[in-house]
C-alpha positions in Angstrom: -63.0 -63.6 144.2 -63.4 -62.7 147.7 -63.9 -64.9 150.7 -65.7 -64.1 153.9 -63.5 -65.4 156.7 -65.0 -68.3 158.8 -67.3 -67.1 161.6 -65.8 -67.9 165.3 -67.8 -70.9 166.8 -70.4 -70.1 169.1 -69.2 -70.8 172.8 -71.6 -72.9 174.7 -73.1 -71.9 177.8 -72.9 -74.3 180.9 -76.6 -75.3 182.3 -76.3 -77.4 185.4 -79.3 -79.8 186.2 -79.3 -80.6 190.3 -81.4 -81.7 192.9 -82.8 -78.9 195.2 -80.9 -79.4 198.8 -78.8 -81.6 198.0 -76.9 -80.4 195.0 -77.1 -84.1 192.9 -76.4 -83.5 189.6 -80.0 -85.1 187.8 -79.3 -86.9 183.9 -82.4 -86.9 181.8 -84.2 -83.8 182.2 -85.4 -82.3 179.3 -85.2 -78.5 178.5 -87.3 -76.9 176.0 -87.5 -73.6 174.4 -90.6 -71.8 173.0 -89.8 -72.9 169.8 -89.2 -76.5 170.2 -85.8 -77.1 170.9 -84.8 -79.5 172.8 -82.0 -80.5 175.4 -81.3 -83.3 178.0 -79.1 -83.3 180.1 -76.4 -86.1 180.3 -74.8 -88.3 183.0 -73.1 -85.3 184.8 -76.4 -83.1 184.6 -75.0 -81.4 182.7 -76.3 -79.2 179.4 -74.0 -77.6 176.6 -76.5 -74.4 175.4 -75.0 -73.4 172.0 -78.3 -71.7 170.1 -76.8 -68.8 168.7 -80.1 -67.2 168.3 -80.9 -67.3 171.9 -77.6 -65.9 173.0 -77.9 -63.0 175.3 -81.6 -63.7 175.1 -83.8 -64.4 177.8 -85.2 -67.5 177.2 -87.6 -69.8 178.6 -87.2 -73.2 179.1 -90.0 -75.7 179.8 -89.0 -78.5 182.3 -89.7 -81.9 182.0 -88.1 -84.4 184.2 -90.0 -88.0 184.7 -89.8 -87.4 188.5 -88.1 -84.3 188.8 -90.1 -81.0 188.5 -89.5 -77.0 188.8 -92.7 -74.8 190.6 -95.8 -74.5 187.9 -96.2 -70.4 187.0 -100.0 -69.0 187.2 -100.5 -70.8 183.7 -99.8 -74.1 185.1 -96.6 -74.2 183.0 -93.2 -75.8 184.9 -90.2 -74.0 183.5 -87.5 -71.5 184.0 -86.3 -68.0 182.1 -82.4 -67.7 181.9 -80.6 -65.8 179.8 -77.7 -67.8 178.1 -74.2 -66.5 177.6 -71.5 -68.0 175.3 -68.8 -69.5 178.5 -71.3 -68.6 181.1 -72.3 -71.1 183.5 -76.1 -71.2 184.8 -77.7 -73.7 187.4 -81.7 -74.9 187.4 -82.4 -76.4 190.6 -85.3 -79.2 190.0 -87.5 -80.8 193.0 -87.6 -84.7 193.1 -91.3 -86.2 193.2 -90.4 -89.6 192.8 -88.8 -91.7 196.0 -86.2 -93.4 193.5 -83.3 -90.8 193.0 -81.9 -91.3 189.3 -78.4 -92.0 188.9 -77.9 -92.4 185.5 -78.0 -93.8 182.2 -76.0 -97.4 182.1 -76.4 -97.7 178.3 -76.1 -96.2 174.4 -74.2 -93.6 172.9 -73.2 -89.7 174.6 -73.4 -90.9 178.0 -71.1 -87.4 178.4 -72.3 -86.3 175.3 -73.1 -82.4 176.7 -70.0 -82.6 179.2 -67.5 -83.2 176.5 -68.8 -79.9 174.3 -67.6 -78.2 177.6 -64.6 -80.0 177.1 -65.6 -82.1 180.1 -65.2 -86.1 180.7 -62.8 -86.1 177.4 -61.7 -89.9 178.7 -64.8 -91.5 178.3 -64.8 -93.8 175.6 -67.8 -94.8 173.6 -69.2 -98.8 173.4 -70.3 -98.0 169.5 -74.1 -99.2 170.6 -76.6 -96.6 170.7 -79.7 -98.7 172.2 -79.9 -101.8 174.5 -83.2 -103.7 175.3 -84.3 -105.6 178.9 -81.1 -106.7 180.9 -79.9 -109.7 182.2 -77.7 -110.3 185.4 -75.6 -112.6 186.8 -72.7 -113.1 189.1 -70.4 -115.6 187.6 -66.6 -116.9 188.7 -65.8 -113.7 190.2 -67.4 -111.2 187.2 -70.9 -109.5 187.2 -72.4 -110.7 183.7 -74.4 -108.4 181.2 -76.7 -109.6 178.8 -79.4 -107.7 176.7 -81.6 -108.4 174.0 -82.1 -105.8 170.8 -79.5 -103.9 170.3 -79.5 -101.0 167.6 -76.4 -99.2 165.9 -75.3 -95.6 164.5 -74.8 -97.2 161.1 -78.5 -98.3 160.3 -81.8 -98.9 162.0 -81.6 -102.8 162.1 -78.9 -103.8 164.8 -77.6 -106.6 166.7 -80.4 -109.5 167.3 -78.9 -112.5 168.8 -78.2 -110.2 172.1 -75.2 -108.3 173.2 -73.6 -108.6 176.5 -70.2 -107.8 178.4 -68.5 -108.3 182.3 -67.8 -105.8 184.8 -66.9 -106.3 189.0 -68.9 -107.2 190.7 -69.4 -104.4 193.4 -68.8 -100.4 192.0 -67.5 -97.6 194.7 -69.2 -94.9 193.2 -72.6 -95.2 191.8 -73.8 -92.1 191.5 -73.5 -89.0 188.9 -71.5 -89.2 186.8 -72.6 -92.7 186.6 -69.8 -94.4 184.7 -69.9 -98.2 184.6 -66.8 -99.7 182.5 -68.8 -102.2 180.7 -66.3 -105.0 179.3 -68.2 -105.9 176.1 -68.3 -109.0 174.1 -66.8 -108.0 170.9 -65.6 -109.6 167.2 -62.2 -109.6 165.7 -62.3 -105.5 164.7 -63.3 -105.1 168.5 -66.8 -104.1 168.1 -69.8 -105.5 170.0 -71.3 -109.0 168.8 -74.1 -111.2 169.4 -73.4 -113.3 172.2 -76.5 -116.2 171.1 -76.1 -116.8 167.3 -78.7 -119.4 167.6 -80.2 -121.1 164.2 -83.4 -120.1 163.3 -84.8 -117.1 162.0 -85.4 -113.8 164.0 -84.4 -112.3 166.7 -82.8 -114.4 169.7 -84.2 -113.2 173.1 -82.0 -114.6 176.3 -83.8 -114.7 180.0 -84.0 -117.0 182.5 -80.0 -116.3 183.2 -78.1 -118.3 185.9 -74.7 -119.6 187.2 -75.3 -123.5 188.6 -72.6 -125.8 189.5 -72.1 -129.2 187.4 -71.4 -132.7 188.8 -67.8 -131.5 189.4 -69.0 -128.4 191.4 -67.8 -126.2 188.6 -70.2 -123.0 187.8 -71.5 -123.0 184.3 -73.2 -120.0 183.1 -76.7 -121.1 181.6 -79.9 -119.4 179.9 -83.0 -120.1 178.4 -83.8 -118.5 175.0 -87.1 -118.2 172.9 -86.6 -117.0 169.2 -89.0 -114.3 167.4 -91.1 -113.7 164.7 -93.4 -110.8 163.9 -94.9 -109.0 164.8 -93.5 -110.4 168.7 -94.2 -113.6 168.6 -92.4 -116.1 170.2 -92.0 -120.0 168.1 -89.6 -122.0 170.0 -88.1 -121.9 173.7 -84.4 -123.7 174.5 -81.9 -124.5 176.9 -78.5 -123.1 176.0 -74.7 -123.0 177.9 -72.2 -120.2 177.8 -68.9 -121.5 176.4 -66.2 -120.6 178.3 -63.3 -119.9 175.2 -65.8 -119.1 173.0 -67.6 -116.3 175.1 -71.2 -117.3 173.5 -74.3 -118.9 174.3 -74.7 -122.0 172.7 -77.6 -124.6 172.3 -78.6 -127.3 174.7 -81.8 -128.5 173.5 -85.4 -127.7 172.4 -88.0 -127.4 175.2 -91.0 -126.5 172.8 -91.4 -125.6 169.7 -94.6 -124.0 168.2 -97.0 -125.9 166.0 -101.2 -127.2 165.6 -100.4 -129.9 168.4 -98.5 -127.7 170.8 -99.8 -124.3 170.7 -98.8 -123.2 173.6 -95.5 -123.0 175.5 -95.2 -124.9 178.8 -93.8 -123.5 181.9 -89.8 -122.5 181.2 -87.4 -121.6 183.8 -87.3 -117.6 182.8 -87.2 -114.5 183.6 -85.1 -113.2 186.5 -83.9 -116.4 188.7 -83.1 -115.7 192.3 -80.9 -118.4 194.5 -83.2 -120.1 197.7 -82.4 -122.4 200.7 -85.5 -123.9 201.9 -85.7 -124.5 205.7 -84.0 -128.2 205.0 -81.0 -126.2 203.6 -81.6 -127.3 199.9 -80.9 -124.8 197.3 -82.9 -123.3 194.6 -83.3 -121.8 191.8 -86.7 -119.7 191.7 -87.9 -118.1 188.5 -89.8 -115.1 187.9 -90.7 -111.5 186.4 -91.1 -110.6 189.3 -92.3 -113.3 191.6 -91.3 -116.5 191.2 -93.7 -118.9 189.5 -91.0 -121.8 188.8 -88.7 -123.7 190.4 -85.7 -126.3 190.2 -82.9 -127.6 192.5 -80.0 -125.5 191.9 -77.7 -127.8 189.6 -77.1 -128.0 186.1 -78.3 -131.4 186.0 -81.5 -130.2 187.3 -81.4 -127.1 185.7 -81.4 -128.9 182.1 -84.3 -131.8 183.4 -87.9 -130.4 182.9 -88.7 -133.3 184.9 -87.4 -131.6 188.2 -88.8 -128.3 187.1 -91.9 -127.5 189.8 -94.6 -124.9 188.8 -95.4 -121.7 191.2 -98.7 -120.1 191.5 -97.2 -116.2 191.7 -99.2 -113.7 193.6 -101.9 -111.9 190.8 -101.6 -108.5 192.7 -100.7 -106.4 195.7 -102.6 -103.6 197.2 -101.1 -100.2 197.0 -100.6 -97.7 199.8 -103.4 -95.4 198.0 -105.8 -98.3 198.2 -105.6 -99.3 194.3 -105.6 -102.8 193.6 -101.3 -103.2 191.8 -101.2 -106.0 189.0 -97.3 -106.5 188.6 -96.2 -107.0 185.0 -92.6 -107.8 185.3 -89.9 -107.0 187.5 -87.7 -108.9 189.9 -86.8 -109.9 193.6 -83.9 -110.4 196.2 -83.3 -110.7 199.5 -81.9 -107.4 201.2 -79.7 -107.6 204.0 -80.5 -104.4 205.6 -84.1 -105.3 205.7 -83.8 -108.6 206.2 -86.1 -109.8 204.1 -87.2 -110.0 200.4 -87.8 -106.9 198.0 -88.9 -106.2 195.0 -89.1 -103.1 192.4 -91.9 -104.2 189.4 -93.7 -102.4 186.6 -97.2 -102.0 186.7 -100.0 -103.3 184.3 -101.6 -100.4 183.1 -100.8 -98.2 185.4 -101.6 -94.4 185.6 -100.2 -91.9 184.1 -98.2 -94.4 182.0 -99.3 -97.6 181.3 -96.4 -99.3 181.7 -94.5 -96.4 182.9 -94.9 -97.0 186.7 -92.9 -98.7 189.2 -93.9 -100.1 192.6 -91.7 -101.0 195.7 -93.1 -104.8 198.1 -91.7 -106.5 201.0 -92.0 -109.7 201.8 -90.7 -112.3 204.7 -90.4 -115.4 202.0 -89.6 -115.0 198.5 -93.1 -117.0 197.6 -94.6 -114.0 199.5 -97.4 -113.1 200.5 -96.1 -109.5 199.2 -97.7 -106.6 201.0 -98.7 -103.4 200.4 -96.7 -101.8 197.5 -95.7 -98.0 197.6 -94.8 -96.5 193.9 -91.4 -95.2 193.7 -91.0 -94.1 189.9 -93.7 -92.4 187.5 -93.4 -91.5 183.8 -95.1 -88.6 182.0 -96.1 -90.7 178.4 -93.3 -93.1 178.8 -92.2 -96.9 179.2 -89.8 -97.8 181.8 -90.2 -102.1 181.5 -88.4 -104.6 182.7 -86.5 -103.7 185.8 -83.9 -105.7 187.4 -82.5 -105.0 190.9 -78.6 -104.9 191.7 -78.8 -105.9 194.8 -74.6 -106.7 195.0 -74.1 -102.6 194.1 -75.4 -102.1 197.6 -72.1 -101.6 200.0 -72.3 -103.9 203.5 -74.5 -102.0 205.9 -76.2 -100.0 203.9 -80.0 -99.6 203.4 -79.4 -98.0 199.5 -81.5 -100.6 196.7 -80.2 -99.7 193.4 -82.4 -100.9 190.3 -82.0 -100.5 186.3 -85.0 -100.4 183.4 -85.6 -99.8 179.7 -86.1 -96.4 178.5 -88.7 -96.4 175.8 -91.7 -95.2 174.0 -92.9 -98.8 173.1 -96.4 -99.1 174.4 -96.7 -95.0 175.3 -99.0 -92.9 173.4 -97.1 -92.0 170.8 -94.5 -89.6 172.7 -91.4 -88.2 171.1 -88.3 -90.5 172.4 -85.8 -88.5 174.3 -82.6 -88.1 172.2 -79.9 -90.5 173.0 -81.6 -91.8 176.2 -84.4 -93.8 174.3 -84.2 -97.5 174.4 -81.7 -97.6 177.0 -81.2 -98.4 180.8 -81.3 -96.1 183.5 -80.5 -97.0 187.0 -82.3 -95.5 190.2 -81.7 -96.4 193.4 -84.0 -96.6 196.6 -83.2 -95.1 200.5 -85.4 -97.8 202.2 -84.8 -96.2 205.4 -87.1 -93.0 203.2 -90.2 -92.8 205.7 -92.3 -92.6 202.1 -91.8 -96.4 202.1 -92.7 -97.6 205.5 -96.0 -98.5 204.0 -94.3 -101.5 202.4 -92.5 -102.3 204.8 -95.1 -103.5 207.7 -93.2 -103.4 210.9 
């Protein structure tokens, strides 16, 4: 018997993604080919081509970017024809609609998945976790902490649900493509990731609300709230819990509500994305909110964990956008930008348009209470979510007018789209110019 020898490997071609001008390599665009194939490219921009029935073809990509577009043809269809070569290299030049520039994607699996076919970023090493849900932020002794909520696996569809979370500096040189944050993860005795709040009770464990207070001593303890899940989303009890120091987890402080016939309904809790306050008496506080703040507390852990100091907010119900539309914030978050001098936010939109919950709007405002003005959008999606986003205002280096923000990736609550490979369910992080003359709308004098 006779044995055909092994066919040589098909050499990929190199496809560059940038930005038109300015030569910034652009993650997460999407090329596909007449019959469906698809391709993203990865945290260099880049894309490893390797069809072998396209080879030496001339081909025609369709381009789809969430914010980044090629010219429409006389059929109205945005693409490009190239003619791949195994080892050649080929560039697509792609115009940015949105104001926010992507940087990259912060989270999940093949972060330099199409470099390293090119034998590129061969260093990188992978976290194991392929999806992370809605992130949590806080500076904490000396370490920016990470914490987010679902988190699914390679080895089956159900994941971690107790939250995963990890430490990195606080301040990063180079945040832009290729965006590569060294995430320090929380992990067990094999060194994978863990939960971080193994909290009793059935279902998921969902941590918000996170903040670093001092105690009695003046010592900073690292503190959440927490409501646990039941289907189909339904939250059945809110606590208080601590992070313990040695034991790098969340654990329980105490019950604030807990669902049943006589209370119904949760009370006010101290969650979402807390920002720290001075009032004009020099008093700190703590000011909860997704995005505007609609609690608040003295900033201690004494009053922190005393519902009795707690004081409720009346948030503002919308903003008016620079087209005129009336803009009813969903979530999102706020902090005070030194270049502006004054408080910003970055928040998802309520059924917005073309996504409902795909679109994200830029406010100013001169008190963290507001009143917030007019809001200019800076970030679309084409059939897409993009919830939840969280500003970094400590990435932005002393001086500078750059506003870098992260949200989740996903098709929850689109029409049905078809989640982009290995970027789905994760988070990607923009950032803003706020000198751009496309947001002086918001920014009223």
């Amino acid at each position: 018997m006779t044995h055909a020898a092994e066919p040589p490997a098909v050499r990929a071609c190199w496809i560059q993604i940038v930005e038109e001008r300015t030569d910034w390599p652009v993650p997460l665009v999407e090329l596909r080919t007449t019959h469906q194939a698809r391709f993203v490219s990865d945290n260099s921009g880049n894309i490893a081509f390797d069809l072998p029935e396209l080879m030496g073809r001339e081909t025609w990509f369709e381009v789809h970017g969430h914010g980044y577009e090629v010219k429409a043809d006389g059929f109205g269809i945005r693409g490009v024809r190239l003619k791949p070569e195994p080892g050649k290299t080929l560039r697509v030049e792609v115009k940015r609609t949105s104001i926010a520039q992507r940087v990259g994607r912060l989270t999940g699996a093949g972060l330099f998945a199409e470099s390293q076919k090119l034998d590129l970023e061969l260093d990188w090493r992978e976290s194991g976790l392929v999806g992370q849900d809605s992130v949590q932020n806080v500076v904490h002794r000396g370490r920016l902490f990470w914490f987010w909520g679902d988190t699914s696996l390679a080895r089956y569809p159900l994941g971690i649900f107790d939250g995963t979370g990890a430490t990195t500096a606080v301040q990063h040189a180079a945040l832009q493509p290729p965006l590569r944050l060294p995430l320090a993860y929380f992990t067990n005795a094999t060194g994978e990731p863990r939960g971080i709040a193994p909290m009793p009770g059935k279902g998921p464990t969902w941590v918000t609300g996170l903040a670093s207070v001092p105690d009695q001593s003046g010592t900073p303890r690292l503190v959440c709230a927490y409501m646990k899940i039941k289907p189909p989303l339904e939250a059945y009890e809110w606590s208080l819990a601590v992070w313990h120091e040695e034991k790098l987890v969340f654990e329980k402080l105490k019950t604030v509500w807990a669902k049943s016939e006589a209370t119904p309904k949760a009370p006010p809790i101290p969650e979402g994305h807390p920002v720290l306050w001075k009032d004009a008496a020099g008093k700190d506080w703590l000011l909860f909110g997704n995005p505007f703040p609609a609690l608040r507390c003295p900033a201690t852990l004494e009053a922190w964990r005393d519902a009795r100091t707690w004081e409720v907010l009346k948030p503002q119900a919308s903003l008016t956008g620079n087209n005129g539309e009336t803009v009813k914030p969903h979530t999102g978050s706020i902090a005070w930008h030194p270049w502006r001098k004054r408080w910003v936010t970055v928040f998802m939109q309520s059924f917005g348009k073309p996504s409902a919950f795909g679109e994200l709007w830029y406010a100013e405002a001169d008190a963290p209470t507001g009143p917030w003005g007019t809001a200019v959008k800076v970030l679309s999606h084409d059939n897409y979510t993009f919830y939840n986003p969280r500003l970094h205002v400590e990435f932005t280096p002393e001086g500078s007018p750059l506003l870098y923000f992260e949200g989740t990736y996903t098709v929850q609550f689109a029409n049905k789209p078809t989640p982009t490979p290995r970027h789905d369910y994760n988070q990607i992080l923009y950032r803003l110019d706020l000198n751009d003359a496309a947001l002086k709308p918001a920014q009223g004098h």
